[in-house]
C-alpha positions in Angstrom: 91.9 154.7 261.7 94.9 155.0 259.6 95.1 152.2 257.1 98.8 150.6 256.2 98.8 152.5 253.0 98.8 155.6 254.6 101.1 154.7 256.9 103.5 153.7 254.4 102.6 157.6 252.7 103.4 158.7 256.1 107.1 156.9 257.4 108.2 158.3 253.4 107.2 162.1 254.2 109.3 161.5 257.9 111.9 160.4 256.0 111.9 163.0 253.4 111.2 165.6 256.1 114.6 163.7 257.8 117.1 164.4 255.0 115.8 168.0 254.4 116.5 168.3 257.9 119.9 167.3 257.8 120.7 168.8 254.5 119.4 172.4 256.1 121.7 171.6 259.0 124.9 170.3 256.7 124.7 173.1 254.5 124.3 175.4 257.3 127.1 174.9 259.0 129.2 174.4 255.7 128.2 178.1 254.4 129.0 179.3 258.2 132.6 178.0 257.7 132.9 178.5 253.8 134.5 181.7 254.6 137.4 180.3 256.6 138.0 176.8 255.1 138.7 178.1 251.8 136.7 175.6 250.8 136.0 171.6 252.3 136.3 168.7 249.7 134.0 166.0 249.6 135.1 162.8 251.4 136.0 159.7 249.5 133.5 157.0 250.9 136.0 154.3 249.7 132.9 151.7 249.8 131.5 152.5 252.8 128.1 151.6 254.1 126.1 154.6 254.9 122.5 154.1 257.8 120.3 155.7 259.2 120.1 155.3 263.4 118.9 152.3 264.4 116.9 153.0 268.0 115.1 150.1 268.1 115.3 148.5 271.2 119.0 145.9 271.1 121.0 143.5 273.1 124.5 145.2 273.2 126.9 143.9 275.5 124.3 143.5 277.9 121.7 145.3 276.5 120.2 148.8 276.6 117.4 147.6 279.2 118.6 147.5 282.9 116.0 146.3 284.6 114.6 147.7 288.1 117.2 146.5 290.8 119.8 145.8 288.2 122.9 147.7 287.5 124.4 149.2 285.2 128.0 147.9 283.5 129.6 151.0 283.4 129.8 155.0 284.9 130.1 157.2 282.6 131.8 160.5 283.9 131.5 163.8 281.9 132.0 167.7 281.9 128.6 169.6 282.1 130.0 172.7 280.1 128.9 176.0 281.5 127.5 174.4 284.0 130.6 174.4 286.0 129.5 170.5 287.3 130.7 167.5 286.5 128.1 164.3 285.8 127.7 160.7 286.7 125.6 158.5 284.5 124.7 155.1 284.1 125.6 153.0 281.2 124.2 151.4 279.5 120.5 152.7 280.8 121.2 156.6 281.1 120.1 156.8 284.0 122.0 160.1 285.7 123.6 159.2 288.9 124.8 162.2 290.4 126.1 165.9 289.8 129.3 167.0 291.3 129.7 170.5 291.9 132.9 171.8 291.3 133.3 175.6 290.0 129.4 176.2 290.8 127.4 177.1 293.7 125.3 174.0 294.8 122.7 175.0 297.4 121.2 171.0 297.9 125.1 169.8 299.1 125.8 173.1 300.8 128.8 173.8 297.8 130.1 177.4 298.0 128.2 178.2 300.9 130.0 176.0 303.4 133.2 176.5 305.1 134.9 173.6 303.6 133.7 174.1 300.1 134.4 178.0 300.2 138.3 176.8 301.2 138.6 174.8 298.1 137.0 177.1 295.6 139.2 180.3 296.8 137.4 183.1 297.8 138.4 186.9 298.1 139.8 188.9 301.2 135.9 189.2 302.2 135.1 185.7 302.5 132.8 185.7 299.6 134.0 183.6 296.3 136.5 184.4 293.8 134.3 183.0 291.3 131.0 181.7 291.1 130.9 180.5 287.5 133.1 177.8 285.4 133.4 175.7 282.0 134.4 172.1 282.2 135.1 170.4 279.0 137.0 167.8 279.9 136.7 164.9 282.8 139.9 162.4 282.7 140.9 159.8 285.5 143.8 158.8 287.0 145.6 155.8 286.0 147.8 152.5 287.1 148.8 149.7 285.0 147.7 151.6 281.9 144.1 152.0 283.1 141.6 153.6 285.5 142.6 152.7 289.2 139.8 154.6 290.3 141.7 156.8 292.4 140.8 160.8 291.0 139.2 162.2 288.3 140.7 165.6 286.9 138.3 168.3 285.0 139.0 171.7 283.7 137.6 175.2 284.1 138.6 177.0 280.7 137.0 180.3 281.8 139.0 180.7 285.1 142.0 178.5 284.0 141.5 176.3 287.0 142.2 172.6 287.1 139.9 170.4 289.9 140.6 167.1 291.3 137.4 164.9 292.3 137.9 161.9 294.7 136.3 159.1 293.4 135.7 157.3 296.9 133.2 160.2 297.7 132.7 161.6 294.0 133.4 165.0 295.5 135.8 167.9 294.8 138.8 168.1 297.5 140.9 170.5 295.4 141.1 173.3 293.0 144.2 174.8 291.1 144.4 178.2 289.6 147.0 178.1 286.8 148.9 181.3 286.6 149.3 183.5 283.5 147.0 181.0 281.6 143.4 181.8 279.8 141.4 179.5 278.3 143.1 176.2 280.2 140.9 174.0 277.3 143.2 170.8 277.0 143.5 168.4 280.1 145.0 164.8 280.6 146.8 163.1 282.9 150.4 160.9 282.8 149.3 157.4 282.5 153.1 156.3 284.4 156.0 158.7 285.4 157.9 160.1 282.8 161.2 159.9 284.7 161.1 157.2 287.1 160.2 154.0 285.3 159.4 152.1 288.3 156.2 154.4 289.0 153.8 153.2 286.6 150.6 155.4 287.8 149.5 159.0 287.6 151.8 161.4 288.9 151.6 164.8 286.7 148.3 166.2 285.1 149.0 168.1 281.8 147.3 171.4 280.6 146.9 173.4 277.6 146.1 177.4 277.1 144.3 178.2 274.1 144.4 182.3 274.6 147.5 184.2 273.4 147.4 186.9 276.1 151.2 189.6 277.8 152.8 187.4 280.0 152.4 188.9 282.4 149.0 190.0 281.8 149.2 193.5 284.0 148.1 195.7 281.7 151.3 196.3 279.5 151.7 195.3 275.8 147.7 195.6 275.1 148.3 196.6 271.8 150.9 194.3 270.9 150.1 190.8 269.9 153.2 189.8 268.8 154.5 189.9 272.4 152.0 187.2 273.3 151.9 183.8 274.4 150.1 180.6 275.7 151.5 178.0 278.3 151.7 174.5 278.7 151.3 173.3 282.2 152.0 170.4 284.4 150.2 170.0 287.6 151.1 167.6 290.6 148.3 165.2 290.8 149.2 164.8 294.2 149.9 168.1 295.9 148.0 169.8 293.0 150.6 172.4 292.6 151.9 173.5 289.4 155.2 172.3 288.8 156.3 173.9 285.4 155.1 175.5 282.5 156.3 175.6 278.6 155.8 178.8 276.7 154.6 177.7 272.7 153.8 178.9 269.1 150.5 178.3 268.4 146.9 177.8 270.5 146.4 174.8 272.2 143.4 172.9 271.9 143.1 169.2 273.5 146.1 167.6 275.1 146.6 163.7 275.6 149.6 161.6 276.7 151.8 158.3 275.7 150.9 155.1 277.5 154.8 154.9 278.6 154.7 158.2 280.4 157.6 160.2 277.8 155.7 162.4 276.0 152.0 165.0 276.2 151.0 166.3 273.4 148.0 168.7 272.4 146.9 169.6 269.2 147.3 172.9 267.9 145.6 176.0 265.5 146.7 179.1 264.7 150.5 178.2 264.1 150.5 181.7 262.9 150.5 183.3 266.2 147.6 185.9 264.7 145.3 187.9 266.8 142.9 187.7 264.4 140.6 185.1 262.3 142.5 186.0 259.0 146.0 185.7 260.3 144.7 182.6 262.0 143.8 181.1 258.6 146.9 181.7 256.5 149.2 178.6 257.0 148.4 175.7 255.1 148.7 173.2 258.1 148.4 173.5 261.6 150.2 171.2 264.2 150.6 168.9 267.3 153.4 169.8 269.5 154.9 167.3 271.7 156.3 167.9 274.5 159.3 165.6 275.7 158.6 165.3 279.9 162.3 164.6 280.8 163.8 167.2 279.4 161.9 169.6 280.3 161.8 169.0 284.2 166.0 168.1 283.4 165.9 171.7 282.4 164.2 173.0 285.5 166.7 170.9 287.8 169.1 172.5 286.3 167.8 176.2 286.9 167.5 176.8 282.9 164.0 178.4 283.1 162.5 182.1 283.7 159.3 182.9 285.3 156.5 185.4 284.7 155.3 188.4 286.6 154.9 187.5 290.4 154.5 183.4 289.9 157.4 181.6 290.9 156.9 178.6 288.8 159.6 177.7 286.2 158.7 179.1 282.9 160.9 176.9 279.6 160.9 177.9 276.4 159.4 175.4 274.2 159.1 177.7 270.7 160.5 176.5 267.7 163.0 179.3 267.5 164.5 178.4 270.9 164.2 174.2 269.8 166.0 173.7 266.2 168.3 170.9 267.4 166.3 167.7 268.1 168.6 166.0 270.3 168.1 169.1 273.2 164.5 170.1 272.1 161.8 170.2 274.2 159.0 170.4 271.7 158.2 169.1 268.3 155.6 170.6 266.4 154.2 167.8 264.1 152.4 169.1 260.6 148.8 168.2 260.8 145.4 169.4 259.0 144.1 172.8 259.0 142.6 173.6 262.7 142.6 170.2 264.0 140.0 169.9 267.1 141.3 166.9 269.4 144.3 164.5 269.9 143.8 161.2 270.9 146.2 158.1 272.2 145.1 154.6 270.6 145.3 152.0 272.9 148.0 149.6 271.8 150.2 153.0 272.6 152.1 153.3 269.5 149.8 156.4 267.9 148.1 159.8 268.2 144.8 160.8 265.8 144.3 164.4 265.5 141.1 165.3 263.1 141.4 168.0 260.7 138.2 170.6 261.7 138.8 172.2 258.1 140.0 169.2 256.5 138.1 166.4 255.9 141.0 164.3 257.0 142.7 162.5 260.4 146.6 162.4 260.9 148.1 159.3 262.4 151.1 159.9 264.7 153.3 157.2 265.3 154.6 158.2 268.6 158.2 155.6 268.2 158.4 158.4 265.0 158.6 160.8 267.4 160.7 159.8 269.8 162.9 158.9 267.1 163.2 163.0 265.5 163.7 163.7 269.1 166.8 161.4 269.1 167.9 163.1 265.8 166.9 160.1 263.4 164.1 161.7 261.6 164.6 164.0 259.5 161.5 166.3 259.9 158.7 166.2 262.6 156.1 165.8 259.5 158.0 162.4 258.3 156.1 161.2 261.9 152.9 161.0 260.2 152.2 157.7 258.9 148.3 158.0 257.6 146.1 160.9 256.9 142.9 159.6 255.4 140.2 161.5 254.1 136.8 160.3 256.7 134.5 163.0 256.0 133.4 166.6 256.9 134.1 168.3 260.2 136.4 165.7 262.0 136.7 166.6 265.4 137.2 163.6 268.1 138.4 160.0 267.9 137.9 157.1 270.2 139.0 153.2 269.7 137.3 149.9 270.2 140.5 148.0 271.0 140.2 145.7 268.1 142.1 148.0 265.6 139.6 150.4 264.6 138.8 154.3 265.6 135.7 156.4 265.4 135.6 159.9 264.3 133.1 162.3 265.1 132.3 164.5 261.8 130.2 167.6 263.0 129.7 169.2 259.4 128.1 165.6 258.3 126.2 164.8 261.6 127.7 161.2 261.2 130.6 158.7 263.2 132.8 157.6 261.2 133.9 153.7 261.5 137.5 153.8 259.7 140.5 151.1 260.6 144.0 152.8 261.4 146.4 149.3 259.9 144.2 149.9 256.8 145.1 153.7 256.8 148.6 153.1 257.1 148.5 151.0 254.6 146.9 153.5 252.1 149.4 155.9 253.2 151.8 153.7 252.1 150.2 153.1 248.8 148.1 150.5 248.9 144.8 151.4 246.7 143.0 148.3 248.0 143.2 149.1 251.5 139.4 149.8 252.8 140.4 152.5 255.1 136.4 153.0 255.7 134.3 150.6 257.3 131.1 152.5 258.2 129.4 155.5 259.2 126.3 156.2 261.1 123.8 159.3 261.4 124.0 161.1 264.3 121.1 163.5 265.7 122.9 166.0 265.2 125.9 167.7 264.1 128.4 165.6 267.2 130.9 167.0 269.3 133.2 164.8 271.7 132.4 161.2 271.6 134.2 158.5 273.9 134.0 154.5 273.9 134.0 152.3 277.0 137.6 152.0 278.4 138.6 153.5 275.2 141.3 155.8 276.8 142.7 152.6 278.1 145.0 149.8 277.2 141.5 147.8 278.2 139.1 149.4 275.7 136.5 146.6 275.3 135.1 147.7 272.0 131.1 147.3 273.8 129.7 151.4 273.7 130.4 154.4 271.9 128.6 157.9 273.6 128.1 160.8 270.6 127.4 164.2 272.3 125.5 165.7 269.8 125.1 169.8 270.0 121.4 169.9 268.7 118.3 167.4 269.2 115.8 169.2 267.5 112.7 166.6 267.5 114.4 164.1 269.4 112.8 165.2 272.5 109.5 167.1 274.1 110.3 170.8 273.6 110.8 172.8 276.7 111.2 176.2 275.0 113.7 177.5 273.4 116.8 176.1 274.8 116.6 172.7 273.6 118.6 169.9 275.5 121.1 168.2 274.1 121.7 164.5 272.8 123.8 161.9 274.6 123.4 158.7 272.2 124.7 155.5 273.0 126.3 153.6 270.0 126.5 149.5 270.0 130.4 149.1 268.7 130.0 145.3 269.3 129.5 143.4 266.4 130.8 144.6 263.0 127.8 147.2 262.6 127.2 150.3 264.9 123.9 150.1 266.2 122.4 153.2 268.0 120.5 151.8 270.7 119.5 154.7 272.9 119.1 158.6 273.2 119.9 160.3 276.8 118.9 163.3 277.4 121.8 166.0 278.5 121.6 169.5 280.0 123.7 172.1 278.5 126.7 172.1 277.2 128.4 168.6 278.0 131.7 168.4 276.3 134.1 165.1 276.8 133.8 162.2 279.0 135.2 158.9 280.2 133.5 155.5 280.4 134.6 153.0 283.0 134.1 149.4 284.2 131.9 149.7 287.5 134.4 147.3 288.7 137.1 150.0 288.6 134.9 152.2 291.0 135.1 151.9 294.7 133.1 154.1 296.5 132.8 154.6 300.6 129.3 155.0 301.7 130.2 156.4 305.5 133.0 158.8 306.4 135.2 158.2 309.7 134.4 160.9 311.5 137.9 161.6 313.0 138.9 162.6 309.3 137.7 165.6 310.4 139.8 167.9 312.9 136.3 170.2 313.8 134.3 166.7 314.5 131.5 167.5 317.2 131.5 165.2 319.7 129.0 165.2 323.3 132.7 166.1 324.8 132.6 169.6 322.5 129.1 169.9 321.4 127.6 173.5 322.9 127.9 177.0 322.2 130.8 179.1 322.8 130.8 183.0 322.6 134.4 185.1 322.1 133.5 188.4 322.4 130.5 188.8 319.0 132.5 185.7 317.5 130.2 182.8 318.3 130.5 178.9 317.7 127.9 176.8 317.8 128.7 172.9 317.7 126.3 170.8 316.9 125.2 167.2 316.4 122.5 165.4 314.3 121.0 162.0 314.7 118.1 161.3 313.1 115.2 162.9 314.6 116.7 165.4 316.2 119.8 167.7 316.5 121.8 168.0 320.1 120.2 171.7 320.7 116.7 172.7 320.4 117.3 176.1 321.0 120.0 178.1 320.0 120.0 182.0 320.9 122.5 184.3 319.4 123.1 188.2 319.4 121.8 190.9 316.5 125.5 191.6 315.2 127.1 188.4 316.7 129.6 186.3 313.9 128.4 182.9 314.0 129.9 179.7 313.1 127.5 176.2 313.0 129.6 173.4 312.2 127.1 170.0 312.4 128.3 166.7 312.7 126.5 163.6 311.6 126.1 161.1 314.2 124.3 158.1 312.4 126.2 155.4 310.9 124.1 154.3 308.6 124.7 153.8 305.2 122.8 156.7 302.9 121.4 157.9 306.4 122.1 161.7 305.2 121.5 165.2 307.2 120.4 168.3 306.0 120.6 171.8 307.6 118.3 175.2 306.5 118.0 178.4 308.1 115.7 180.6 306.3 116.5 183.9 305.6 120.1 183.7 306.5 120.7 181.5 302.5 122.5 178.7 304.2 121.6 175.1 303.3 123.8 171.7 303.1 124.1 168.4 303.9 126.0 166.2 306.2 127.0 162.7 305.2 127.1 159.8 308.2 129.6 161.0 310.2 130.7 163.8 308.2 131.4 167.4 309.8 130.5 170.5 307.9 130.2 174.5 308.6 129.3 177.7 307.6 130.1 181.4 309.0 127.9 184.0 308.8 126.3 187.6 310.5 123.6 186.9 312.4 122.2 191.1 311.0 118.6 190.1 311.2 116.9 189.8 314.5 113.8 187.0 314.8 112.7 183.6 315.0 114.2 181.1 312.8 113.4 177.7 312.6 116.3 175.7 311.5 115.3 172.4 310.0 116.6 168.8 308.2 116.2 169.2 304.3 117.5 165.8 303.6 115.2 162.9 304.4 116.5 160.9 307.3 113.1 159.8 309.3 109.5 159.0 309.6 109.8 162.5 311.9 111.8 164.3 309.4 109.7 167.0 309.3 109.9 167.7 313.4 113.7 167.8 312.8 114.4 171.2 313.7 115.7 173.8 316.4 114.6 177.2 317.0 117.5 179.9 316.0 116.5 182.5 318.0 118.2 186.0 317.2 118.1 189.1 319.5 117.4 192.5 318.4 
């Protein structure tokens, strides 16, 4: 046995094996941007306290433990990257709760090979899918009252430029935009209260931004022109999910968010330069967040002053700086902030906007009455709008708040959150030396992306949890080859020391998130079946042949569906549309047919379908996938095909 000595020998090499590690992975990623940053300073640590993770087990507001039977205080919802899904997940245990297909094919619910599903994605004059891949980054939920009413969640598809809305009642997707002459749709956030009609104090509008200069139109001409190029800021109905309008801009857009009293969107910018290139892209001394004032721009489109582009017929307005010198009848301001910020985000008392500097060790504090105010003509430039812009560390990229006056800052080049207090930063700003700007920062494993507190993104942020998505693990967890999964680590923000109190596994590539009171959610656990116009019922059930078209309307209730046989013709088009016929709660269906790649499920007393060629004679035994019975497995009918 190992005696206490050499255990002592042993926790020192861990450590020192620990801060090789992370100086391997600091330096790293500093010499992979030395090129481009023309050079990061060092961070003023302005008597800061500086620890290691804590992952001990620790009572956190409520604790990390949730015992079996016990629930969790809060869902956490969050983009699954490349995945094209969207995830649900417990907090504070971790525990994953469910992933929502949205812009990928999901053979266990039936998405993308269903009917239904197939309607919402799009698909091509064949019937087969437009696309079959997607990127979400960012998940963000509808509002009333200045927070989550639990109503819809928005997420966005940057490779496909297409903006989804998931019901929260079901935690499913019932719609999917395609914005047009837009690529890389990166930035995504919704109104928090009408911008126009004061009385209407939830969600109306859902903003986007493009980061990809591409011709508008993009049909082939000006290819070898980048000057010509552009990107577009969009703004989609949240209820009718149409777009509405777009603004044409300098610069690439990154991340958008939006003012707590509906006026102004914003999304931070890089590559003010308009460039084509990495050089060009590099060659101002500060990037920017552009604002973009909601009234007048839909003013404008009431009053016919737009264009549009190529064959889309929604109203284009100009929102460059060439076509917006005057204040008082701009649409946009373009706010001076560090070089290639990554993220803008709204603090919850509503008066600012935090974008972190990338590039500069630095994050710029908008006051957004500032910005109003150079809209009205009483500033004298859009820069005079920043009122702090301290110095946090290296790599800044994403800010959430605790409600109590404080913001923390993910710093990727450092692997480290930041704990730094925005009153104290103004002050500094303002010239006070003795303002302890600050307060903290806390090793991450490693080198962070987003991260999001509970109810941060709300006028309720509770100040309990802070989630770090971390792009690399390393030894954090077994190794399952080469593709290592990612961190999800769960911060205590509670008391007045950060405490990192768990580590969640994540498959790759999550990006941003939201977490939300489980008060907030109300979910239905049975559909009403007359929601649905093609509902089988004993009055319809059968099968009905039109010429090789066939329909086949069935019913399931557990053990059994309405027909044990069903014959069909080599050749024949056939449509199966199932209704489930229990009522009770989690009492779910499934439906298989081999060889034919058809699977889904049927909620109680939800209707689904599929269409397909029947170009395969045989015996096919269609059965229940989803456990419903202690005769599950003798759930089936016989799908008889003739040659």
């Amino acid at each position: 046995m190992m005696d206490s000595k050499d255990n002592n020998k042993n926790s020192g090499s861990e450590q020192a094996v620990e801060h090789g590690r992370r100086g391997f992975l600091g330096k790293g990623a500093a010499l992979g941007l030395a090129g481009v940053a023309l050079g990061l300073t060092a961070c003023k640590e302005q008597g800061a306290s500086t620890h290691a993770a804590d992952a001990k087990p620790h009572q956190a507001g409520g604790g990390t433990e949730v015992a079996p039977g016990q629930l969790d205080e809060y869902y956490a919802f969050m983009s699954s990257g490349h995945s094209g899904e969207a995830r649900i997940l417990g907090l504070p245990s971790g525990r994953t709760l469910k992933r929502i297909p949205v812009f990928n094919v999901d053979c266990m619910v039936g998405w993308g090979i269903t009917n239904e599903s197939k309607a919402i994605i799009g698909t091509k004059p064949d019937g087969s899918l437009q696309y079959t891949t997607g990127d979400t980054h960012h998940v963000h939920g509808s509002y009333k009252d200045g927070t989550y009413d639990g109503r819809w969640l928005f997420i966005n598809d940057k490779i496909h430029s297409r903006v989804a809305r998931i019901r929260m009642d079901t935690m499913e997707c019932d719609k999917i935009t395609q914005l047009p002459n837009v690529m890389g749709f990166h930035g995504i956030f919704t109104d928090k209260r009408d911008p126009v009609d004061p009385k209407i104090n939830y969600t109306t509008r859902v903003f986007c931004g493009a980061e990809f200069h591409i011709p508008l139109p993009n049909d082939g001409h000006d290819l070898d022109d980048p000057a010509k190029w552009g990107a577009l800021f969009s703004c989609v109905s949240a209820e009718t999910m149409e777009v509405v309008w777009q603004c044409r801009v300098d610069g690439n857009m990154d991340l958008v968010a939006t003012s707590y009293d509906g006026k102004l969107a914003a999304s931070n910018q890089y590559n003010v330069e308009n460039a084509a290139d990495l050089n060009g892209m590099m060659s101002a001394e500060r990037d920017a967040c552009v604002f973009f004032h909601v009234e007048r721009i839909e003013r404008l489109v009431k009053e016919g002053k737009f264009t549009t582009i190529g064959n889309s017929k929604v109203p284009v307005v100009d929102g460059r700086k060439a076509a917006n010198a005057d204040p008082k009848t701009a649409v946009t301001c373009y706010v001076p902030v560090g070089k290639n910020p990554h993220g803008v985000n709204a603090s919850p008392d509503g008066k600012y906007f935090v974008c972190s500097g990338k590039l500069s060790p630095t994050a710029t504090v908008i006051e957004l009455a500032k910005v109003l105010q150079w809209f009205d003509g009483g500033l004298k430039e859009p820069r005079d709008a920043v009122v702090a812009e301290p110095e946090i560390g290296l790599g800044p990229l994403h800010t959430a708040f605790d409600g109590k006056g404080n913001a923390y800052t993910s710093l990727f080049l450092d692997s480290q959150c930041v704990k730094w207090n925005v009153d104290a930063a103004i002050a500094q700003f303002k010239g006070d030396k003795n303002a302890k700007v600050i307060l903290e920062k806390m090793d991450v494993h490693y080198q962070p992306g987003h991260n999001f507190s509970s109810m941060g993104e709300t006028k309720e942020a509770d100040g309990k949890y802070l989630n770090s998505g971390n792009k690399f693990s390393k030894d954090r967890f077994l190794p399952v080859g080469p593709l290592h999964v990612e961190t999800e680590q769960l911060i205590d923000i509670s008391g007045s020391k950060m405490r990192l109190i768990a580590d969640h596994t994540a498959y790759s590539e999550p990006h941003d998130g939201i977490i939300v009171r489980r008060d907030l959610v109300k979910t239905r656990q049975i559909y009403n079946m007359d929601d649905f116009p093609n509902a089988v019922k004993p009055e319809n059930a059968g099968i009905e042949r039109h010429g090789n078209k066939v329909h086949v309307r069935l019913m399931s209730q557990a053990p059994a569906y309405s027909m044990p046989v069903i014959k069909v013709k080599k050749g024949d088009e056939v449509t199966i549309t199932l209704t489930n016929h229990d009522k009770v709660e989690d009492l779910t269906h499934g439906l298989a047919l081999p060889t034919y790649n058809i699977n889904f499920i049927v909620n109680p007393q939800e209707t689904k379908s599929v269409t397909f060629k029947a170009d395969h004679a045989g015996v096919f035994w269609m059965y229940c996938t989803h456990f419903c019975h202690a005769l599950h497995l003798e759930m089936r009918s016989r799908f008889l095909v003739e040659a």
